[in-house]
N, C-alpha and C positions, 0 to 999 in steps of 0.2 A: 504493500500500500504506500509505502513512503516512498520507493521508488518511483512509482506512478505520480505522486504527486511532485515529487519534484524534477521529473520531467515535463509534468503539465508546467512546472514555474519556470523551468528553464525555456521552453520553447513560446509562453507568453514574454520572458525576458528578450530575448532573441526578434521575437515578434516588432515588441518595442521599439528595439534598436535598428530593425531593418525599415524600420517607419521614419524615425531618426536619420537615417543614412539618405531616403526617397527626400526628405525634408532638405536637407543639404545641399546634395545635388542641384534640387527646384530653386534655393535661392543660392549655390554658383552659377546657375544658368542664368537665370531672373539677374542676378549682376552680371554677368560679363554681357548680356544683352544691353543693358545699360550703360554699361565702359564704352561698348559699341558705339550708342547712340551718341554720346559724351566726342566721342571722338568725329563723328561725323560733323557733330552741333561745329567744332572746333576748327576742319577745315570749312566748314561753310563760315563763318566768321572770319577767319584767315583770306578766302577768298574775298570775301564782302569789305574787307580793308582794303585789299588793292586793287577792288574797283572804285574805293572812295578816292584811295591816293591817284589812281588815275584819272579819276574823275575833275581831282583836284588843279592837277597839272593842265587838263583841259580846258580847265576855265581859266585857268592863270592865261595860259598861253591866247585864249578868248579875249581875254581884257585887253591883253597886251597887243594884238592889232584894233580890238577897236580905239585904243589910246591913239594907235599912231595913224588911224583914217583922220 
Protein backbone atom coordinates (compact mmCIF):
# COMPACT_ATOMS: atom_id res chain seq x y z
CA UNK A 1 0.00 0.00 0.00
CA UNK A 2 2.78 2.47 0.76
CA UNK A 3 4.34 1.67 -2.33
CA UNK A 4 1.27 2.41 -4.24
CA UNK A 5 0.96 5.57 -2.65
CA UNK A 6 3.93 6.90 -3.03
CA UNK A 7 4.15 6.23 -6.58
CA UNK A 8 0.80 8.00 -6.85
CA UNK A 9 2.83 11.15 -5.00
CA UNK A 10 5.68 10.76 -7.05
CA UNK A 11 4.13 10.60 -10.49
CA UNK A 12 1.50 13.67 -9.39
CA UNK A 13 5.08 15.31 -8.30
CA UNK A 14 6.51 14.60 -11.76
CA UNK A 15 3.03 15.72 -13.03
CA UNK A 16 3.63 19.18 -11.53
CA UNK A 17 7.00 19.62 -12.61
CA UNK A 18 6.29 18.64 -16.32
CA UNK A 19 3.58 21.55 -16.03
CA UNK A 20 6.28 23.61 -14.71
CA UNK A 21 8.76 22.98 -17.45
CA UNK A 22 5.35 23.59 -20.50
CA UNK A 23 5.03 26.87 -18.36
CA UNK A 24 8.73 27.96 -19.00
CA UNK A 25 9.04 27.01 -22.26
CA UNK A 26 5.59 29.22 -23.13
CA UNK A 27 7.06 32.27 -21.51
CA UNK A 28 10.95 31.69 -23.25
CA UNK A 29 8.82 31.63 -26.24
CA UNK A 30 6.37 34.43 -25.24
CA UNK A 31 9.96 36.46 -24.64
CA UNK A 32 12.05 35.87 -27.28
CA UNK A 33 8.90 36.72 -29.41
CA UNK A 34 9.18 39.99 -27.83
CA UNK A 35 13.08 40.40 -28.04
CA UNK A 36 11.86 39.95 -31.70
CA UNK A 37 9.47 42.58 -31.87
CA UNK A 38 11.89 44.98 -29.72
CA UNK A 39 14.38 44.47 -32.34
CA UNK A 40 12.39 45.04 -35.33
CA UNK A 41 10.54 48.24 -33.36
CA UNK A 42 14.57 49.36 -33.38
CA UNK A 43 15.40 49.04 -36.85
CA UNK A 44 12.22 50.62 -37.95
CA UNK A 45 13.26 53.78 -35.70
CA UNK A 46 16.94 53.53 -36.87
CA UNK A 47 15.51 53.64 -40.38
CA UNK A 48 12.92 56.43 -39.45
CA UNK A 49 16.08 58.73 -38.38
CA UNK A 50 17.78 58.66 -41.40
CA UNK A 51 14.99 59.51 -43.27
CA UNK A 52 14.55 62.46 -40.91
CA UNK A 53 18.23 63.26 -41.33
CA UNK A 54 17.79 63.03 -44.93
CA UNK A 55 14.98 64.77 -44.91
CA UNK A 56 16.60 67.33 -43.01
CA UNK A 57 19.47 67.90 -45.58
CA UNK A 58 16.72 68.35 -48.13
CA UNK A 59 15.25 71.12 -46.98
CA UNK A 60 18.45 72.79 -45.95
CA UNK A 61 19.73 72.32 -49.39
CA UNK A 62 15.76 73.73 -50.40
CA UNK A 63 16.25 76.97 -48.57
CA UNK A 64 19.55 77.26 -49.75
CA UNK A 65 18.56 77.80 -53.57
CA UNK A 66 15.59 79.57 -52.78
CA UNK A 67 17.93 82.16 -50.79
CA UNK A 68 19.83 82.54 -53.78
CA UNK A 69 16.79 82.83 -56.42
Amino acid sequence: MKTIIKTMLLSSVVFVLSCRDDNKEKEAEETQAVVEQIEAAEVEVKQAAENVHENEEALKTAMKELDSI
